[in-house]
N, C-alpha and C positions, 0 to 999 in steps of 0.2 A: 320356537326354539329357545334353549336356554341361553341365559347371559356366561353361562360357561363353554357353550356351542363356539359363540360366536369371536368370545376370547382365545379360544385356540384356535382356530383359523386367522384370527389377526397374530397371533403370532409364530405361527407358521409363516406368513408371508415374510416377516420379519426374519426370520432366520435365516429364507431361501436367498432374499435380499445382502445379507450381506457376505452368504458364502460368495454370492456374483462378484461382488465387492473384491473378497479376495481372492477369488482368483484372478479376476482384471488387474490387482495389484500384482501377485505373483509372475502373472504375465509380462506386465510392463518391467518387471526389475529383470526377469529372461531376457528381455529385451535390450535394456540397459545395458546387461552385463554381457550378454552377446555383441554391441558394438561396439564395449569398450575392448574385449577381447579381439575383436575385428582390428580396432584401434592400434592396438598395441603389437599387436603382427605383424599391420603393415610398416611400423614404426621402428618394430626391430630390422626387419629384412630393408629399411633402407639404411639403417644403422650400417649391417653388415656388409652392403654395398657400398656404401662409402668407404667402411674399414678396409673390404679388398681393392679400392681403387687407391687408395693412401698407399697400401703397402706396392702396388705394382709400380705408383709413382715414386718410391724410394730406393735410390738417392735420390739427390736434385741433380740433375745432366748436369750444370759446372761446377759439381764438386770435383777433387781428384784424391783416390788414394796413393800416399804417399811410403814406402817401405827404405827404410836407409839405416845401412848398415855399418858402423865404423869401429873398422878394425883398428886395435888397438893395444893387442899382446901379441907374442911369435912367440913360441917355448920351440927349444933346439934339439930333434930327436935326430937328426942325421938327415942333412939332403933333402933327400923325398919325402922324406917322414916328417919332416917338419910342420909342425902347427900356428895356423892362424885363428886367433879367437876377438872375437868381436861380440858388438852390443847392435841389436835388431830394434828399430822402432817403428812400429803400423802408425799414419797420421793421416786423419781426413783435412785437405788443406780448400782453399775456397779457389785456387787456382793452381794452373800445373806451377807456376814459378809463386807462390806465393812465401817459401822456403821458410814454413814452419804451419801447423799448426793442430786440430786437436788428436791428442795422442788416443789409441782404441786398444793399443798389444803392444809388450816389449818381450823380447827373449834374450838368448845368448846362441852365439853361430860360432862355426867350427869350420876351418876348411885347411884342406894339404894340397899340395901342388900336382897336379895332372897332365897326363900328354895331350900335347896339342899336333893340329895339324898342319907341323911345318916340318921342314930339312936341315932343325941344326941339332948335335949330339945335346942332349942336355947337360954334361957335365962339360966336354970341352966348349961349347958354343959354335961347334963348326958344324961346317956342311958336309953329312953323311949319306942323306937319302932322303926317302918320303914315307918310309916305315914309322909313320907316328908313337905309335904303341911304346917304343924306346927311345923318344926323344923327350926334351922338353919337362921330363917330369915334374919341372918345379913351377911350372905357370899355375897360376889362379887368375882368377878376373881381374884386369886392370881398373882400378875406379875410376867410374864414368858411370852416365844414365844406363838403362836399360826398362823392357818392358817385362812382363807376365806373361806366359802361353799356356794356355794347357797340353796334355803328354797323354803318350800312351805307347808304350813298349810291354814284351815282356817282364820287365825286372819293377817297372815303374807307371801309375798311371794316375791321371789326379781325378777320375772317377772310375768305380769298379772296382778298387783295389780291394785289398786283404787287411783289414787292422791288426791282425796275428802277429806278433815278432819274426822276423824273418820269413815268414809266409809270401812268396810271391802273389801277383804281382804288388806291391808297396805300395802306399801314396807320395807323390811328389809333383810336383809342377816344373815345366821350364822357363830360363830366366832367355826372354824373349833376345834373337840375335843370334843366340850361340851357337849356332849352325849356317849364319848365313855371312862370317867372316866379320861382323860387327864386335865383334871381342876378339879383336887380334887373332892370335895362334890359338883361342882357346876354343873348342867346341863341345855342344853335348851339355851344358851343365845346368845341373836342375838344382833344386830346394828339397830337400827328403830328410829322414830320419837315421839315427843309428846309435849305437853304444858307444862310442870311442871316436874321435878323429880320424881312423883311418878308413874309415866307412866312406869318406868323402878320397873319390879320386879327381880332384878337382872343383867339385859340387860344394855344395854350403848345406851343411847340417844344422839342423835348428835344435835345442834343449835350452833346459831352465837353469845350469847349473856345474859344473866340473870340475875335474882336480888331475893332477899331473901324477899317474901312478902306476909303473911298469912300464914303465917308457911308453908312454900314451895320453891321452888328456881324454876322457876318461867323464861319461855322464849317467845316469839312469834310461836306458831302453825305453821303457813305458812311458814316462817323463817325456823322453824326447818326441816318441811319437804323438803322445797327445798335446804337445808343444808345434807339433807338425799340423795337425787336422785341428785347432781352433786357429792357426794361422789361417788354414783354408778358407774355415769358416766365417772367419771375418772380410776377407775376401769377398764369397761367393753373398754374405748380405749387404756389401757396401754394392754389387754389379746387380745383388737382384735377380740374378741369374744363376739356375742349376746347370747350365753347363756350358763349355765355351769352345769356340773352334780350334779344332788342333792347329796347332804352328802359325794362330793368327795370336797378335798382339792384342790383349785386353785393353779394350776403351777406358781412358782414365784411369790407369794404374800404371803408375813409374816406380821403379826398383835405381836407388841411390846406393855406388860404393866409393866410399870415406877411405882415407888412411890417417888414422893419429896414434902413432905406436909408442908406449911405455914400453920399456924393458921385463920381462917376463921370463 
């Protein structure tokens, strides 16, 4: 055989040789990159398990939310019609009594006097009956504590509702008590939305903003209500919770009402 026979049989071996080569390489980096993909999967999914156990731990149990409201102007439309306007601050405090601390929402509130349920006339102060609807027109909440409940009526509900302007049923919340004699003569009164101060028959209406105009005090609708639902929503992320027992008081949320009135 010739010395050219046997030269391309040696390198034929040589070629086959090192296609082995890489594929054994191609192989091992399959490989590589296979468990670093392994790696990294299982690295995210505990990633994400920690992030959903962080978020289910939020808040911390002795925080408390704090909502206080100090009323501070009356504009004079006659009697029942009369307006109280006030300043709303949302605060996460580190204790129920630690009587301050970090602010999360501020708005402006709105409230007119509402029947309560007792037996004096509202105008005279005497004793007529137990026909609430025509007494007492001029009560509001008296400043004192109170707690948060959630609601749910036809007119009002603080989940399900309607965002539509006037579309039943509304969003609102109630201010825990007020149906179980804990606020004096006043009962029934929620936190909700509306255009104007008289929208509140005794309730506290939330908006950003007003003015005294047709004998009215007087705010933006839309304004008010999305002045309404990120109230909520600051709420329902300090509880962690999407939804909460009707006519039970919300764990760690106290509702503060102030009086310091300027002339208006």
């Amino acid at each position: 055989m010739s010395r050219e026979f046997f030269q391309g049989i040696m390198n034929a071996i040589n070629n086959l040789s090192s296609s082995v080569s890489g594929a054994n390489g191609i192989s091992n980096g399959a490989d590589a990159l296979g468990t670093g993909a392994t790696q990294g999967a299982n690295a995210a999914a505990d990633n994400a398990e920690t992030q959903e156990v962080e978020e289910v731990c939020q808040p911390c149990d002795d925080k408390w939310l704090v909502v206080t409201i100090e009323r501070n102007i009356k504009h004079n439309f006659g009697g029942r019609w009369d307006c109280t306007v006030g300043d709303l601050k949302m605060e996460i405090w580190d204790s129920e009594d630690s009587g301050s601390g970090t602010p999360i929402f501020r708005c402006k509130t709105s409230e007119r006097g509402g029947p309560a349920n007792a037996d004096f006339h509202y105008r005279t102060n005497e004793r007529q009956g137990s026909n609430y609807q025509y007494y007492n027109q001029f009560l509001i909440m008296p400043s004192d504590d109170y707690g948060l409940s959630a609601h749910r009526t036809t007119n009002y509900k603080t989940y399900g509702y309607n965002t539509t302007y006037l579309q039943k049923p509304r969003p609102g919340i109630a201010i825990y008590g007020s149906s179980s004699g804990a606020m004096d003569r006043r009962t029934g009164v929620l936190i909700h939305a509306g255009s104007h101060h008289r929208w509140s028959v005794g309730c506290i209406v939330l908006h950003s903003s007003g003015e005294v105009r047709d004998g009215r005090y007087r705010f933006d609708q839309t304004s008010s209500v999305n002045t309404l639902l990120t109230f909520l929503e600051k709420l329902h992320e300090f509880t962690g919770e999407s939804r909460h027992s009707l006519g039970v008081k919300i764990d760690r949320v106290k509702l503060i009402v102030q009086e310091n009135f300027n002339e208006g």
